[in-house]
MIDOSE-1310 file (N, C-alpha, C; in nm, 2 decimals, decimal comma, always signed):
residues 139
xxxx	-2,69/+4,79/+1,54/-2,74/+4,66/+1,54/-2,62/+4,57/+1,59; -2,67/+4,46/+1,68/-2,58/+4,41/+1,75/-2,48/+4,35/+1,64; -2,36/+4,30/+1,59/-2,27/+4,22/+1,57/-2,35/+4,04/+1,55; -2,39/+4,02/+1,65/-2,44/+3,89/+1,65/-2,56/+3,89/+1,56
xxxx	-2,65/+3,98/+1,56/-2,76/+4,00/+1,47/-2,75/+3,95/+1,31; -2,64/+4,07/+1,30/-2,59/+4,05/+1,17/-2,54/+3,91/+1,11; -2,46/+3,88/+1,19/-2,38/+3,76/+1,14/-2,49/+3,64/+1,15; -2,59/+3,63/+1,25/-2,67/+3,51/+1,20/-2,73/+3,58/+1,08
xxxx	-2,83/+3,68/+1,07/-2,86/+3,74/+0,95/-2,79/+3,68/+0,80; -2,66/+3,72/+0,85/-2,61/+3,70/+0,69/-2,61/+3,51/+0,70; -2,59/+3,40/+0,82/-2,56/+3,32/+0,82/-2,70/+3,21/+0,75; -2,82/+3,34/+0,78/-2,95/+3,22/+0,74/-2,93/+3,26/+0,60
xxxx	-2,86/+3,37/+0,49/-2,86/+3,34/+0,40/-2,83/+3,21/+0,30; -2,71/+3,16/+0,39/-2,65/+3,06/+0,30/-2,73/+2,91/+0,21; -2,82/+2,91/+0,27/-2,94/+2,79/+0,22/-2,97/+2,90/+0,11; -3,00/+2,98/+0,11/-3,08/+3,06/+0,01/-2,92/+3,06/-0,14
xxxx	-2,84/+3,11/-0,10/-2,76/+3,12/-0,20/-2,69/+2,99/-0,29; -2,63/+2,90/-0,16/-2,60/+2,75/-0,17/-2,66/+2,64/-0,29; -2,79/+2,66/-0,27/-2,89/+2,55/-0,31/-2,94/+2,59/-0,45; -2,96/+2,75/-0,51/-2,91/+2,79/-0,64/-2,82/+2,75/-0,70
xxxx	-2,67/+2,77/-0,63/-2,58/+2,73/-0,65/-2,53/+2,56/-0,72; -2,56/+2,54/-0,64/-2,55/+2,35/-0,62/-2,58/+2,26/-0,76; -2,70/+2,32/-0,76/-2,74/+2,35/-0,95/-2,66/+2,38/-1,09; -2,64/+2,50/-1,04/-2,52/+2,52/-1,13/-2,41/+2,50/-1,11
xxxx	-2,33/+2,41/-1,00/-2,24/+2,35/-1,01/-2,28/+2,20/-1,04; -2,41/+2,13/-1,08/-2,44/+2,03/-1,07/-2,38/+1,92/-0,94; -2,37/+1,97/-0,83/-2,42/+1,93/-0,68/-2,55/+1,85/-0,62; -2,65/+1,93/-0,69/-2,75/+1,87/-0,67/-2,84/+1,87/-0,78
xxxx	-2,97/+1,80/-0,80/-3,07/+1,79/-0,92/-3,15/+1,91/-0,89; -3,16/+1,98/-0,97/-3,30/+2,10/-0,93/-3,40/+2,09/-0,88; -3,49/+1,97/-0,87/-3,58/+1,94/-0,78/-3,54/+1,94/-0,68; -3,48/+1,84/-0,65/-3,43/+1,86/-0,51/-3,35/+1,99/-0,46
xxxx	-3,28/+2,06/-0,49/-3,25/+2,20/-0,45/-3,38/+2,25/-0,43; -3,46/+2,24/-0,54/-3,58/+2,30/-0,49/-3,67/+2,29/-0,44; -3,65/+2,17/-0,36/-3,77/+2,12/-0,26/-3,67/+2,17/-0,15; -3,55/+2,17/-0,11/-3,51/+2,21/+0,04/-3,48/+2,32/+0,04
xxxx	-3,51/+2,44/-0,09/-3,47/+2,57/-0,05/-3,62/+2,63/+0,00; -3,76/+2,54/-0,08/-3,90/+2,57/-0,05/-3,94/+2,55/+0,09; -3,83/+2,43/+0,15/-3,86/+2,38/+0,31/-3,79/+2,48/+0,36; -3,67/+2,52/+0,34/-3,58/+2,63/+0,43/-3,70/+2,79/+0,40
xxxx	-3,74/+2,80/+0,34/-3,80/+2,94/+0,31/-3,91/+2,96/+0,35; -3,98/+2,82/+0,38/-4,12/+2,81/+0,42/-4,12/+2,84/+0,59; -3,98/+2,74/+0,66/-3,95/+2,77/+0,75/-3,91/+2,88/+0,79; -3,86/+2,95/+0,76/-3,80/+3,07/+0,80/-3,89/+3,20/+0,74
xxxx	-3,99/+3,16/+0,68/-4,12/+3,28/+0,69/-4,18/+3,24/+0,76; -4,23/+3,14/+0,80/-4,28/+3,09/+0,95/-4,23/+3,17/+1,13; -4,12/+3,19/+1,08/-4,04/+3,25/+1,18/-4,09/+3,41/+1,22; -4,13/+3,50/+1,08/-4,18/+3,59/+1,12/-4,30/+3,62/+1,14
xxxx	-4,35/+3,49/+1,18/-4,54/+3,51/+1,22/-4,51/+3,52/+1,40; -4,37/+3,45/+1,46/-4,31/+3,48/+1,59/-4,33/+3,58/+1,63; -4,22/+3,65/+1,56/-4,20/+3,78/+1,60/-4,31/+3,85/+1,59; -4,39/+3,86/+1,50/-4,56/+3,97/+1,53/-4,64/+3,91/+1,62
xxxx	-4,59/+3,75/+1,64/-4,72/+3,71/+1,77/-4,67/+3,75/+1,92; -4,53/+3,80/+1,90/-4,46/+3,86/+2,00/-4,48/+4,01/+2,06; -4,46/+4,05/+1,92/-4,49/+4,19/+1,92/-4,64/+4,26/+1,95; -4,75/+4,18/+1,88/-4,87/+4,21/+1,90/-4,94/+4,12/+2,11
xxxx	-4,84/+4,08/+2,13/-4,88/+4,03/+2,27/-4,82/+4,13/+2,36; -4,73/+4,20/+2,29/-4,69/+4,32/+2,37/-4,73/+4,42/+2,36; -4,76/+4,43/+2,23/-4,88/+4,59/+2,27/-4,98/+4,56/+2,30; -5,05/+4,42/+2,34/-5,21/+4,38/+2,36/-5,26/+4,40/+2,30
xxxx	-5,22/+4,37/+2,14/-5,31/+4,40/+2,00/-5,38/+4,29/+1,99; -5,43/+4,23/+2,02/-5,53/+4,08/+2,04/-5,61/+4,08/+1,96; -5,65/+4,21/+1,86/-5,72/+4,16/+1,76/-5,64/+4,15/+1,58; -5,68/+4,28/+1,49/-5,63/+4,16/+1,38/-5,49/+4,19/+1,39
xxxx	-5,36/+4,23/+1,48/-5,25/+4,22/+1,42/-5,20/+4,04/+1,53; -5,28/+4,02/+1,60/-5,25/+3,93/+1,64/-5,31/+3,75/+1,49; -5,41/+3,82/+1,46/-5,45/+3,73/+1,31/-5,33/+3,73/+1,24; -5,31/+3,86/+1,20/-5,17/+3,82/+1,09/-5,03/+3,79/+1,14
xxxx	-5,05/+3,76/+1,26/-4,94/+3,71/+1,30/-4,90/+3,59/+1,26; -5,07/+3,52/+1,21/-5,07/+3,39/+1,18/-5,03/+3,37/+1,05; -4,99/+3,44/+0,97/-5,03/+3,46/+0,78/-4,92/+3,41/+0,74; -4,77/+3,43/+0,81/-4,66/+3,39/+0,75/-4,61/+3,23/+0,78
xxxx	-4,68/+3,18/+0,93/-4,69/+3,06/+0,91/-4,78/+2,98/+0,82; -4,87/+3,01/+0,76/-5,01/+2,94/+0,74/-4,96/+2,99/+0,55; -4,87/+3,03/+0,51/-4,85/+3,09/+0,43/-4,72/+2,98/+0,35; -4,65/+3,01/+0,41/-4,57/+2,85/+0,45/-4,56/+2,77/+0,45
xxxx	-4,69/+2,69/+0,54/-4,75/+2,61/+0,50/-4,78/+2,53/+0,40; -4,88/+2,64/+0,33/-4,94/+2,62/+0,17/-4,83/+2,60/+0,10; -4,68/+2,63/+0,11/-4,62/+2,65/+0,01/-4,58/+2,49/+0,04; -4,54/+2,48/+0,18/-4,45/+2,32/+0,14/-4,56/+2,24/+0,12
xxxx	-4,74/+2,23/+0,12/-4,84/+2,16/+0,07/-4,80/+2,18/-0,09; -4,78/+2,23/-0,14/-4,80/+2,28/-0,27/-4,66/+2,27/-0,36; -4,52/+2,23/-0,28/-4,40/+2,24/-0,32/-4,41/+2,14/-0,46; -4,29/+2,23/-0,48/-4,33/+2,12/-0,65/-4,36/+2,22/-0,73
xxxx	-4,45/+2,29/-0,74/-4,51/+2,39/-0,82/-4,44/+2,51/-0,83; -4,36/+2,53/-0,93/-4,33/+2,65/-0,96/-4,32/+2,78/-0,86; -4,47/+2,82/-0,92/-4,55/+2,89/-0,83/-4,51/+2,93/-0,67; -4,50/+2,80/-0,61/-4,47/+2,84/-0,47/-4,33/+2,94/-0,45
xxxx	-4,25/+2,89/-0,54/-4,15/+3,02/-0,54/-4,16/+3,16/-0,57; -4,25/+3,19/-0,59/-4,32/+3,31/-0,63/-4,39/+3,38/-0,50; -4,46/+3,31/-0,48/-4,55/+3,35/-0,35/-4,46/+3,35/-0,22; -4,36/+3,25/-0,21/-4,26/+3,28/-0,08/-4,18/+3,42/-0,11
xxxx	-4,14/+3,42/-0,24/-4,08/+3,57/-0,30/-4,20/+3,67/-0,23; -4,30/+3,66/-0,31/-4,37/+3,75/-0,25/-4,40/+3,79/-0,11; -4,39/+3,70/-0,03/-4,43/+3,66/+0,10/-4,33/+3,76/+0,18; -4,20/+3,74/+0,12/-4,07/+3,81/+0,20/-4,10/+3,97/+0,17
xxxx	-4,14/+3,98/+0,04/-4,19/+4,14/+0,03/-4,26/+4,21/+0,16; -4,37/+4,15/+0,16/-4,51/+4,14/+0,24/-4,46/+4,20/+0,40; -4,37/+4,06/+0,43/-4,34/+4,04/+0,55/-4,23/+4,20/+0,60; -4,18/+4,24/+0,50/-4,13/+4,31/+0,53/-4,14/+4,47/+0,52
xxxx	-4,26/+4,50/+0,42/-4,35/+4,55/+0,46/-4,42/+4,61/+0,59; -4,48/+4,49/+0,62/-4,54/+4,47/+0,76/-4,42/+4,51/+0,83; -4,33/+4,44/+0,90/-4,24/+4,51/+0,97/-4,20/+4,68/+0,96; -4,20/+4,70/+0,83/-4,13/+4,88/+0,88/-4,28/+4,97/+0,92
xxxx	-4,41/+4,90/+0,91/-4,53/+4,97/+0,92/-4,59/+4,95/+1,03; -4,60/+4,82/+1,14/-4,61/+4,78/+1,25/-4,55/+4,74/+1,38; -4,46/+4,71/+1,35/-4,34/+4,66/+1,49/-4,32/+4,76/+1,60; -4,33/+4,76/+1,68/-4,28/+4,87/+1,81/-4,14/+4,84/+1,86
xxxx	-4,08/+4,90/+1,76/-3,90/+4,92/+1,81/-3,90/+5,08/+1,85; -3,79/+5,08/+1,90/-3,78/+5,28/+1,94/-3,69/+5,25/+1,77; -3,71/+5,44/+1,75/-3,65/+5,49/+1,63/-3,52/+5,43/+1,53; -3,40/+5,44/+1,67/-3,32/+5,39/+1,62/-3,34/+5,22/+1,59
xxxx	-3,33/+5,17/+1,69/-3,40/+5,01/+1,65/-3,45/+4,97/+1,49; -3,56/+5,05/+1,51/-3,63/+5,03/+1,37/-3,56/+5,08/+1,25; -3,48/+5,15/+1,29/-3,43/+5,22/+1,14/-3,29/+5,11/+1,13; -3,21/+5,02/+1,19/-3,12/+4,94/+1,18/-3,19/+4,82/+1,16
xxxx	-3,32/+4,76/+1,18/-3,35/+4,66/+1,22/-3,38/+4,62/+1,07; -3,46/+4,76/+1,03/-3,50/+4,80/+0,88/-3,40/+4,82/+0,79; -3,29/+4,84/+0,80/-3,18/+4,83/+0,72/-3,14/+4,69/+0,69; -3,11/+4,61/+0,78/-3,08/+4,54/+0,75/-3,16/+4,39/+0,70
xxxx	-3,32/+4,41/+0,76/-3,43/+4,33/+0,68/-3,41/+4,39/+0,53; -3,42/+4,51/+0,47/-3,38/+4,55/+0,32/-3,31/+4,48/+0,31; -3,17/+4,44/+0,36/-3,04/+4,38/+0,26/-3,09/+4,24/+0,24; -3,13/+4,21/+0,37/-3,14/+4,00/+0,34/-3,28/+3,97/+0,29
xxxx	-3,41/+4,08/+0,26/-3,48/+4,03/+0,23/-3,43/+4,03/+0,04; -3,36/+4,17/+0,04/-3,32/+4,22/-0,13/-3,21/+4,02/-0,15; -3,15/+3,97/-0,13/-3,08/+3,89/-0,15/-3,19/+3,76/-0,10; -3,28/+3,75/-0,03/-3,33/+3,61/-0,06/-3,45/+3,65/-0,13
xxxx	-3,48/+3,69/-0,18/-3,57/+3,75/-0,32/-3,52/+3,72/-0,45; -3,42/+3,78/-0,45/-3,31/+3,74/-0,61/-3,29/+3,59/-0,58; -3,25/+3,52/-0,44/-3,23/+3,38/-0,47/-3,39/+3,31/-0,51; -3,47/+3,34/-0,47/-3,60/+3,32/-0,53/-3,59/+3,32/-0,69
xxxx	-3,56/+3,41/-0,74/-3,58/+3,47/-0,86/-3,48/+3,40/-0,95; -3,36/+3,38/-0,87/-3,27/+3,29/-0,92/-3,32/+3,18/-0,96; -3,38/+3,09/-0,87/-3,43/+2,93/-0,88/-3,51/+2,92/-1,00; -3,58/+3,02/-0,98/-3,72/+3,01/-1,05/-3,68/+3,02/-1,18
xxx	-3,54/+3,08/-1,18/-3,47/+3,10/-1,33/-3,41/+2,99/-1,41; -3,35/+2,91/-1,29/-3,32/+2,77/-1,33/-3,39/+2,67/-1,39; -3,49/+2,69/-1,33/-3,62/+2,63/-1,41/-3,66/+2,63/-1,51
């Protein structure tokens, strides 16, 4: 995996760890942490509806993996409609499970590809899950 991969990888973390954080340094009020970690997370599961509408236009899957391409934006969505609610932290938790799921089961990478690509989706989805789990702890 390229070098550059990684390092944005670990770099989109930092919203996710930060804004837990901020909290328990009393930086910021919990609400607010938790409305811009629900925007940063809504956004960036948004991101992987991209990539499968990318993927599924390349294998000319035009039917349903081209639909769920749409699930992680529209998923997202609901959550920053719905932000405020507990709950939505839960379901974007769940969402990153899901998402990456889908990835080790559908994506057309060659072998190696997928098996780095998939390593390292495990580490940053395992770490923005627990910051999920974190927030929701603060609560």
């Amino acid at each position: 995996m390229p070098y550059q991969v990684v390092l944005l990888g670990v770099a989109g973390l930092i919203p996710f760890l930060f804004l837990p954080l901020a909290v328990v340094l009393n930086l910021l009020p919990l609400h607010e942490s938790a409305r811009y970690f629900t925007q940063y997370s809504a956004v960036l599961l948004s991101f992987f509806g991209g990539i499968y509408w990318w993927d599924a236009l390349n294998k000319k899957a035009y039917g349903p993996q081209l639909l769920i391409a749409m699930l992680p934006t529209i998923t997202g969505w609901l959550c920053l409609v719905f932000a405020g609610n507990l709950s939505t932290l839960g379901v974007l938790s769940v969402a990153y499970l899901a998402v990456l799921f889908y990835d080790k089961q559908v994506l057309a990478l060659d072998k190696s590809a997928i098996v780095s690509y998939i390593t390292l989706r495990m580490a940053l989805t395992t770490v923005v899950v627990l910051s999920h789990a974190w927030l929701i702890f603060l609560f």
